[in-house]
N, C-alpha and C positions, 0 to 999 in steps of 0.2 A: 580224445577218449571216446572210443564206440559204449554207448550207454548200454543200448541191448547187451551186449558180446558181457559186460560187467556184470549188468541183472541177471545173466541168466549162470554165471559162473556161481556167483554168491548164493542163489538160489536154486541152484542144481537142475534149472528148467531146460530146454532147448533153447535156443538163439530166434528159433523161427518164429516159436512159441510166443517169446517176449516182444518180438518183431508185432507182431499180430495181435497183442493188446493193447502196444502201447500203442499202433497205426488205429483200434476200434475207439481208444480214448481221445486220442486229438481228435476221432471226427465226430466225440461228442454222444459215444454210447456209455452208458450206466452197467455198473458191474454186473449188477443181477438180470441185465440183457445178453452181455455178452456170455456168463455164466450159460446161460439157458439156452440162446437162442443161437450160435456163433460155436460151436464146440466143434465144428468141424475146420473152420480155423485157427482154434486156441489150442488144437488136440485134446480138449473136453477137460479143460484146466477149470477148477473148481472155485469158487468167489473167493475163499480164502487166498487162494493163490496168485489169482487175479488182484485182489486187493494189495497182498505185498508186492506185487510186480508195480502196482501203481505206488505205492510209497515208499520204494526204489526210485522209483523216476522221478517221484518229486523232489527226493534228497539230492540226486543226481544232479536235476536239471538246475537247480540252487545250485551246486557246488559249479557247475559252468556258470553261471550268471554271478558267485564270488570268484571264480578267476580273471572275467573280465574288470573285473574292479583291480585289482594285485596288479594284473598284469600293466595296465591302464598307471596305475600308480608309481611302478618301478620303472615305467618308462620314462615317464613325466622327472623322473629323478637323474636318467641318467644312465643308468646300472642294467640292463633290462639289456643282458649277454644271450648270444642264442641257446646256450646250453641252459641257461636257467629258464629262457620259454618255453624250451621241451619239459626239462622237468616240470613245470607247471600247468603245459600240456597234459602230461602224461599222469599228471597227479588223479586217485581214486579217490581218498581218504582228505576227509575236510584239515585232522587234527593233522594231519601232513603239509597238505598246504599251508594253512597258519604256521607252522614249524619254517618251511620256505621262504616265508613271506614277512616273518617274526624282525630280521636283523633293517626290513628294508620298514616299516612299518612305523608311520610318524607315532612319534608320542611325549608325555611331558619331559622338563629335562633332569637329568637325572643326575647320581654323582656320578658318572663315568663322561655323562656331557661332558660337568662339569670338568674333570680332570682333562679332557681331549682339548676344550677349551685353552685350557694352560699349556698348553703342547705337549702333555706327558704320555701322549701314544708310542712315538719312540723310544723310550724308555718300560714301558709294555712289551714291546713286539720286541725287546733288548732280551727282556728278563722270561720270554714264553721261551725263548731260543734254549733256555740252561744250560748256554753254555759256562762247562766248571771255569775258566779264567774270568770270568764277571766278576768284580769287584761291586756288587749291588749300591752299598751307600756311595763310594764315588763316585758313579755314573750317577747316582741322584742329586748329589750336591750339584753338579752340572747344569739341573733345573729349579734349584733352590732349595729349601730346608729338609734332608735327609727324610727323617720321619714322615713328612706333609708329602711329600714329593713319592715315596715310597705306598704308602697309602692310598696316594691317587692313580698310580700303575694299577695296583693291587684293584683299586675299583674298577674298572678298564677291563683289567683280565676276567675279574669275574663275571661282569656284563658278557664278554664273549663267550666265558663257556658255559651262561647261564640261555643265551640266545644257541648256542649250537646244535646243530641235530641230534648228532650223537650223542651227545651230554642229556638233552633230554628224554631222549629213547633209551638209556640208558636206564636212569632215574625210573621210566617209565615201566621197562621191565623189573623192574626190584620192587616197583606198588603193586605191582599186578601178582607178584609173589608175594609179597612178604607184608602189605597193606594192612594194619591192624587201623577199627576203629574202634577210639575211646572216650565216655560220658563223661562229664564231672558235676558232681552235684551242685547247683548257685544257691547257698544256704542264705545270702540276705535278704530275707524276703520277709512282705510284712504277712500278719498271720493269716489273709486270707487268700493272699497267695500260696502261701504254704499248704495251704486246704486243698487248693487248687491242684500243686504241684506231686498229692499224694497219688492222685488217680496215675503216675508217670515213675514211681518210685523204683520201678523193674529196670529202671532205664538208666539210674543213676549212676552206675558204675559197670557201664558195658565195658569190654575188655576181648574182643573176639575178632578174626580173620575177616576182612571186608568182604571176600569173597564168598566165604561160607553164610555172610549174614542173611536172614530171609527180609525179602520185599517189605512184609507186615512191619517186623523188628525196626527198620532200616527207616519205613515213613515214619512208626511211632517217634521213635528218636528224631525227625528233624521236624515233628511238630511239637517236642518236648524243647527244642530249641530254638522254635521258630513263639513259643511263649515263654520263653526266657528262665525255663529251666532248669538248662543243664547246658554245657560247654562241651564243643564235639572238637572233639581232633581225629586225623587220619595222618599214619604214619607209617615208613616202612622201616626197614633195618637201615637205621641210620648208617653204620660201620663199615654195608656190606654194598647201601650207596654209593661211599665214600668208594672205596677199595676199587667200585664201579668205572669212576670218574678219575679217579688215579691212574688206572691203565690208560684210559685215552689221553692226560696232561701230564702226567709225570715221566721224565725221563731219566732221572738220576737223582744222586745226592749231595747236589751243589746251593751255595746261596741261594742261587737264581730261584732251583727249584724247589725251595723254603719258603720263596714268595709265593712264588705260585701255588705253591700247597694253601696258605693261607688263605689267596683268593679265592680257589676251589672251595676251601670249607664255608665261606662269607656266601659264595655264589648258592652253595647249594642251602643253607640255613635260608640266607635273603632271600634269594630269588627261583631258586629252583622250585626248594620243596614246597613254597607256599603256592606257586604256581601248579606245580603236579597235583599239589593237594585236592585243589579248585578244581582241578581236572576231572580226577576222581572221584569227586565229590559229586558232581554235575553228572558223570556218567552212571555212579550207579544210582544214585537217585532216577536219571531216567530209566534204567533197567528196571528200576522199583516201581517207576511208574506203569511204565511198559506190562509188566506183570499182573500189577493192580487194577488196571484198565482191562486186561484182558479176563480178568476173573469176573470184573464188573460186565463185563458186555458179553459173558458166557451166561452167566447171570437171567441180564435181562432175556435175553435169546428165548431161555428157559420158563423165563415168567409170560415175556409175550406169545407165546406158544402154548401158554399152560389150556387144559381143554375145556373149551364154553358148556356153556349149557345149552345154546340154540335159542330159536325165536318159541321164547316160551312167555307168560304170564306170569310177573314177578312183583312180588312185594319187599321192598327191602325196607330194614329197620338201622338206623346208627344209633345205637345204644349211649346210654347217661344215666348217671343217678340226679344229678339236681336240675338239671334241667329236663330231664325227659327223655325219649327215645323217638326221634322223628321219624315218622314214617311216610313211606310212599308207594303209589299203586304204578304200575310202568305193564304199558301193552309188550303184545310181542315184537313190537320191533323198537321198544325201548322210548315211546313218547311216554310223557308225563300224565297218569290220568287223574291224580288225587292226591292228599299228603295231610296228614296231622299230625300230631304229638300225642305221644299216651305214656303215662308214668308207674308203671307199675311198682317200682320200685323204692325204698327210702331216701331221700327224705319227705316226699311227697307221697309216695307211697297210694296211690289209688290205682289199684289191682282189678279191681269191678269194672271200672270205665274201661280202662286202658284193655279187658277183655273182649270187654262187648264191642269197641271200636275193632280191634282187630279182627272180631270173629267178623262182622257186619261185610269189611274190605277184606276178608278173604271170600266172602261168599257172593259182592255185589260185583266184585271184576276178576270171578272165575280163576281165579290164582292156580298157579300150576308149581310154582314153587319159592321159598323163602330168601332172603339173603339177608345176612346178618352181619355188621362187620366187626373186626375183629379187637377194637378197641378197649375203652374203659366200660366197664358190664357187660359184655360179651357173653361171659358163660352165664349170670346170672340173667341176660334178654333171651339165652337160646335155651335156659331151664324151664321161662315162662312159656316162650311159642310152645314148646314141645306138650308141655301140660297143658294149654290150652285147646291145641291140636287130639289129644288123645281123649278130654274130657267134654269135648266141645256138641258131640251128638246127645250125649248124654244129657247137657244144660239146655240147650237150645232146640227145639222142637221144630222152629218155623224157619232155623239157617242148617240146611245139611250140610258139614264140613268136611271133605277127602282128610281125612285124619293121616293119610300117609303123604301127605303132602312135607315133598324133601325139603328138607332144611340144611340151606350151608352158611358155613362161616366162612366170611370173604376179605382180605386184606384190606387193608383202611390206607396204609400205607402211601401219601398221595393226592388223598380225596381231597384235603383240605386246601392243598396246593389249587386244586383242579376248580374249585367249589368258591374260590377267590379270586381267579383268575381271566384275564378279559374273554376267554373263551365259555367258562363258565357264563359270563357274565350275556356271552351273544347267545347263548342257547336258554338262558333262562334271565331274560332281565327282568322278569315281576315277582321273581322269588329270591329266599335269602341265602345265605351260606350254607344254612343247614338243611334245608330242602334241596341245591344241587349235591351235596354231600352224598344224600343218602341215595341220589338219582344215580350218583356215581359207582356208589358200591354195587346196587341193582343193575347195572349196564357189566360191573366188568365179571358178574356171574352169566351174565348172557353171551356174552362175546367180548373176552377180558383185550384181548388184541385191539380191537377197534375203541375200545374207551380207554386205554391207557397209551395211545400214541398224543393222547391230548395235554398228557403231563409231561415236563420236562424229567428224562430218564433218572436224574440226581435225586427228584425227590422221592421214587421211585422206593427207594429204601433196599436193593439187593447187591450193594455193592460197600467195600470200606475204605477210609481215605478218601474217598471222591473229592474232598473238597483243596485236600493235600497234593493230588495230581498234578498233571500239567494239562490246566484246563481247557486249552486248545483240543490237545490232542484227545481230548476225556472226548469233548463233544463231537470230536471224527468220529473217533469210533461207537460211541452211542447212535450217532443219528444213520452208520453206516450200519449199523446192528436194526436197526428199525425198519431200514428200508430193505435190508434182507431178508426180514422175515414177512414184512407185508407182502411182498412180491412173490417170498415161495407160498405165502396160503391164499395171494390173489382175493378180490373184491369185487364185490356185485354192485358196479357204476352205477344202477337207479335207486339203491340205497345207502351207498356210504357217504361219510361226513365229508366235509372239504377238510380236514384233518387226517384222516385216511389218505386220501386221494393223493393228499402231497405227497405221500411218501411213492407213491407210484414211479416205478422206473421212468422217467423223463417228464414227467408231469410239472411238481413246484406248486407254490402260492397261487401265483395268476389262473395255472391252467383249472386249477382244481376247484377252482370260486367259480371260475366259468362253468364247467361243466355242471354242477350244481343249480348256475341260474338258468343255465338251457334247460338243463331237467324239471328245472319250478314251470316255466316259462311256457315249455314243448312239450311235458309228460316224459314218460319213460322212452330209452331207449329202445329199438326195436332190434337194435342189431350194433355190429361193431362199426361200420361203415360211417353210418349215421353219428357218430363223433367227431367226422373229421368236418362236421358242421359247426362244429364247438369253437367260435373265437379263439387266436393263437395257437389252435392245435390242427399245427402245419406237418408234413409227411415224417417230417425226423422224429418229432414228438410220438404221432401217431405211432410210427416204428417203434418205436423204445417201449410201451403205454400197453400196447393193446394188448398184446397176449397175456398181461396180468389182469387185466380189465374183465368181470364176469358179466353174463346178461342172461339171467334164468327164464325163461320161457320166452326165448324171445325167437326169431323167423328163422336163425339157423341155429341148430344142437352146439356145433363146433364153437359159438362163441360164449357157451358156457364149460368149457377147457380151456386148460393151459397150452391148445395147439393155437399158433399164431398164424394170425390171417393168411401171411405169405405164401405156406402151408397148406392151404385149406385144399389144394388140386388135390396133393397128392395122398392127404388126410381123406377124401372122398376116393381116390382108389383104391386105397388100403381098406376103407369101411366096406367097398364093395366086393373086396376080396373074402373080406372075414364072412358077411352077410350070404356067400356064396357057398360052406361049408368045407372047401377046400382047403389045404394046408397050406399056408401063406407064407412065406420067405421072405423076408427085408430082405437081406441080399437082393432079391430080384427087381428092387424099387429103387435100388442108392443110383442117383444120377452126378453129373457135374454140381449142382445147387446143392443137392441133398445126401446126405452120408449116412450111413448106419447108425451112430448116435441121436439125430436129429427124429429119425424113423424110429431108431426104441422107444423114443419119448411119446412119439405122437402117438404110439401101438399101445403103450399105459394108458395114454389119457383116452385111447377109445375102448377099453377095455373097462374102466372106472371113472364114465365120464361124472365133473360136476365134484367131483372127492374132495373133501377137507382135509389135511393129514394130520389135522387134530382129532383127537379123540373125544368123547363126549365124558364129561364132571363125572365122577362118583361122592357120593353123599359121607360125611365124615362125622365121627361121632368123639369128641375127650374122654376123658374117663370119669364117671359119676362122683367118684371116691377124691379126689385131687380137684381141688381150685385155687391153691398156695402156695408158695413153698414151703411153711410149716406141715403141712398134707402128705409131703413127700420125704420118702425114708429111702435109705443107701440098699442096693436091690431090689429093691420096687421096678418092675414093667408095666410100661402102660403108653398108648397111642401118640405120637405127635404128627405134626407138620414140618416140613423142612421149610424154613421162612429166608436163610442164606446164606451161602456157600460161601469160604475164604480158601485158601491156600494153606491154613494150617487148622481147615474141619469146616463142620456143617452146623450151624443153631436150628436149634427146634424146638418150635413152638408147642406145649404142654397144654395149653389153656390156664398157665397160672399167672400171666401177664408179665414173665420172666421166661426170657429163653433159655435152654441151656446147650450146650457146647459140648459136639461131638468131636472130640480131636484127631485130626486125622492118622496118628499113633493107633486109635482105635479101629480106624476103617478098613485097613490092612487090604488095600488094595479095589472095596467097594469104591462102587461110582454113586453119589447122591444124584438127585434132580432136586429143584428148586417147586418146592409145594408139593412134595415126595408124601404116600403116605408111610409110617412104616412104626414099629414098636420097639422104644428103646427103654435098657437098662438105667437106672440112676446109680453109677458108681460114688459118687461122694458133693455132698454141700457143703458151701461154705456160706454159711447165713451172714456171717458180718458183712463179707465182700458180696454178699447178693448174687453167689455162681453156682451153675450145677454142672458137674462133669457127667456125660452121661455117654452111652455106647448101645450099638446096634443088638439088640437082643438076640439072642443064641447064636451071637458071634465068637 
């Protein structure tokens, strides 16, 4: 099997194309290198693309390392004809080879062993023949008691046409048409299971096309059965099965072929369709996963991308009623400078302290802006700052406070994972849960990217099902969605975390602890050069690293851009060309090494050198009128947040500690973003079930 010549057929790429990624990945380049920096030999095939070319390859290269197994096996046995190495050779398709491989494939013994044991194979291979002069029970008395002996053919047969190819490609086209899956409700339960099992009651009596089913649908259901819910079957047109498997075993309408019918239907009840079932089962559930993972990690994309505030002076608050609202002073580049508690709230309720603390720490470390997160007292901590802020000249004589000091509210979503966590724990071991909490909230308003690569994406909160997934695959593509985005916004090496740094296109664990201790150790970097001083960061590293690696003021401009060392020649004649006032032509610069794509990159980055392609926070306000969902009436518009996107709508956040649910029926073709601002309708509440259906206003 040529792998490339496969990849590139299935994915509609060139041959060269796939040649040329999959030659940059055995030598140990990272997607978002070759993405970037290689387009001249991917023909400027894009990470996505790159990516499925590489998990092509890995299914592929799997499926040669199971035929050496098969093959290995069938030998070992005997059987192992050349026509069956080529098909095996030649096999693409996994569910193919197991088909191949099915009839030779040890396993327990079964009743058709058992029956071959007896010697009633002959008497099988008698009765497949149909031919009409067969006299069925005599020929069985032959091997002993008519019935027993007839029975044990009968198992035989079916075993073969339940192992046959066609038999189960057969089968296989009639699920893929005609595939109903159906619920059944498991009423003995005790009552607080039943409690349990209401939140799933949608689900009780599914009755719908497997194929039409959505992702969403499809998980709920096998986590409504994976707690002991509901009873799932998958089935297709039994009749239209049969009739399937009739043409390829039935030849006429003789004894013989009366047995044979009967096997047929045993094989496909026994053996076939619970086998198919499995099959079906297993695939679309990973279709389902497949899907969910991918909303998941468009998701995150979105969130880690969402746009910072910059290195600004922040105070953030995590909000409480019984315990208090911790708070914390955090410089511009997000150390720790200060933190108390202030309770403005009931049941403690001291309103005067908790003012004069915060007026004191907004005036003594120069704050430039708020963050609040977005938990339990949320609206009622960002009703206080704000009255605080607006009335604060007024009270205060000897503290001038910037009264327009911005106030946001910032997802919490996470913090507590983070604020628990050994990482937590290295960055702040003299403080408690609740003081890195609020450190976290503060950081991910500053530079939400760089403080949320420190939590694992699951708890993240922009995704559903995650835990239903296939959590292999969940965390490919998580950690492959992280290091996408770090690499396309690049990091300033004498400031990032060793958490950051990992995600660096060829970097890792090791290299990134190191780079950090040279930087404690040596001061900052002066230049890109000066890292390949950095312990284990040997030339391939280097390669991979630097062009996402930033260094702001440092001895050359270029290594604060995404133009890569390699580069830098012909980045300095291009500069000298622009700097010249003449009309500059790439074309006139693409050499053997360097191509016109490679050249337009490097003509952005000196045209915008140092650019973030995030944009900068805009300050966001709820509406004064609504803090409930008693507050809210059907037709009402009023501000939210998009907090997370599914496949079938967007939730958004009201400020009333209840999201509610844009259905995608309603979006009618709009695109959300993940922390979108935007103003929606309230079409209808259901207070019992605690839901708001709501839609994009003057849509």
């Amino acid at each position: 099997m040529n792998i490339s010549s496969v990849i590139s057929r299935r994915l509609g790429l060139g041959e060269k194309q796939v040649q040329a990624v999959i030659g940059l990945l055995h030598e140990g380049a990272t997607i978002p290198f070759i993405a970037r920096y290689r387009k001249e030999r991917t023909g400027s095939l894009d990470e996505l693309q790159i990516a499925a070319i590489e998990a092509e390859n890995t299914k592929l290269e799997e499926l040669e390392r199971r035929k050496q197994t098969v093959l290995a096996t069938i030998e070992e046995q005997g059987q192992l004809t050349p026509e069956l190495r080529r098909r095996i050779d030649e096999c693409e398709d996994s569910v193919e080879l197991e088909d191949i491989y099915l009839p030779y494939k040890p396993h327990r013994k079964t009743r058709a062993d058992k029956a071959r044991e007896a010697g009633l194979q002959p008497l099988a291979d008698l009765l497949l023949k149909q031919d009409p002069r067969t006299d069925c029970r005599r020929e069985a008395q032959r091997y002993g008691k008519p019935d027993e002996t007839l029975q044990g053919a009968r198992d035989i047969i079916a075993e073969q046409i339940s192992m046959d190819e066609r038999s189960r490609n057969a089968v296989r086209r009639e699920f893929a048409y005609t595939a109903m899956i159906r619920t059944k409700e498991i009423k003995q339960l005790t009552a607080q299971r039943a409690q349990e099992a209401a939140n799933y009651r949608e689900y009780f009596a599914v009755d719908e096309p497997l194929k039409r089913i959505s992702s969403h649908r499809l998980l709920a259901i096998r986590r409504a059965e994976t707690e002991g819910f509901v009873r799932v079957d998958i089935s297709c047109d039994q009749e239209k099965a049969l009739d399937k498997l009739a043409r390829l075993w039935l030849h006429n309408n003789s004894n013989a072929a009366y047995e044979v019918e009967q096997a047929m239907e045993d094989s496909y009840k026994r053996l076939l369709k619970p086998a198919i079932e499995t099959e079906f089962a297993a695939s679309s559930k990973q279709k389902a996963d497949a899907e969910a993972i991918r909303v998941f990690a468009a998701n995150l994309r979105q969130l880690l991308l969402e746009n910072p505030l910059g290195q600004k002076r922040v105070l953030a608050l995590d909000p409480g009623f019984r315990t208090g609202c911790k708070l914390v002073c955090l410089s511009a580049q997000g150390d720790l400078l200060y933190h108390s508690v202030i309770c403005p709230h009931p049941p403690v309720n001291k309103r005067a302290e908790a003012e004069t603390i915060l007026l004191k720490a907004l005036h003594d470390y120069c704050i430039e802006a708020i963050a609040i997160g977005n938990g339990t007292a949320s609206r009622e901590t960002e009703a206080f700052v704000r009255e605080v802020l607006q009335s604060s000249n007024q009270k205060s004589s000897n503290l001038q406070i910037n009264e327009t000091i911005p106030v946001f509210v910032v997802s919490e979503n996470g913090a507590s994972v983070y604020s628990a966590s050994k990482i937590g724990r290295e960055e702040f071991p003299n403080e408690d849960v609740t003081v890195r909490g609020a450190v976290s909230i503060g950081r991910r308003l500053m530079d939400p990217l760089a403080e949320l690569v420190k939590i694992d994406p699951k708890s993240i909160g922009v995704g559903q099902y995650q835990h239903d997934v296939d959590q292999a695959e969940l965390k490919r593509s998580l950690d492959q969605t992280v290091e996408s985005v770090v690499n396309y916004v690049g990091v300033d090496v004498n400031t990032a975390s060793k958490h950051l740094l990992t995600y660096i296109s060829g970097v890792g664990p090791v290299v990134a602890q190191n780079i950090v201790n040279y930087r404690a150790e040596h001061g900052s970097f002066p230049d890109r050069r000066a890292l390949l001083n950095v312990p284990k960061m040997g030339a391939k590293t280097f390669e991979q690293c630097a062009g996402f690696l930033r260094i702001a003021g440092g001895t050359n401009p270029l290594d604060n851009t995404a133009v890569h060392p390699e580069r830098y020649a012909v980045a300095a004649r291009l500069q000298q060309a622009k700097m010249s006032g003449r009309e500059v032509r790439l074309e006139d610069f693409v050499s053997e090494e360097v191509g016109l794509p490679t050249l337009q990159d490097i003509w952005r980055e000196l045209d915008k050198p140092s650019r973030d392609p995030r944009n900068q926070i805009e300050e966001f306000r709820f509406s004064e009128a609504v803090h409930s969902i008693d507050d809210l009436q059907e037709g009402m518009s009023l501000p939210g947040i998009v907090t997370n996107i599914s496949n079938f709508g967007a939730f958004v956040d009201m400020g009333i500690h209840k999201d509610g649910l844009i259905h995608v029926s309603q979006l009618r073709g709009k695109t959300l973003a993940l922390h979108q601002h935007l103003t929606v309708e309230v079409l209808s509440i259901d207070r019992e079930r605690n839901r708001i259906s709501l839609k994009p206003a003057n849509s």
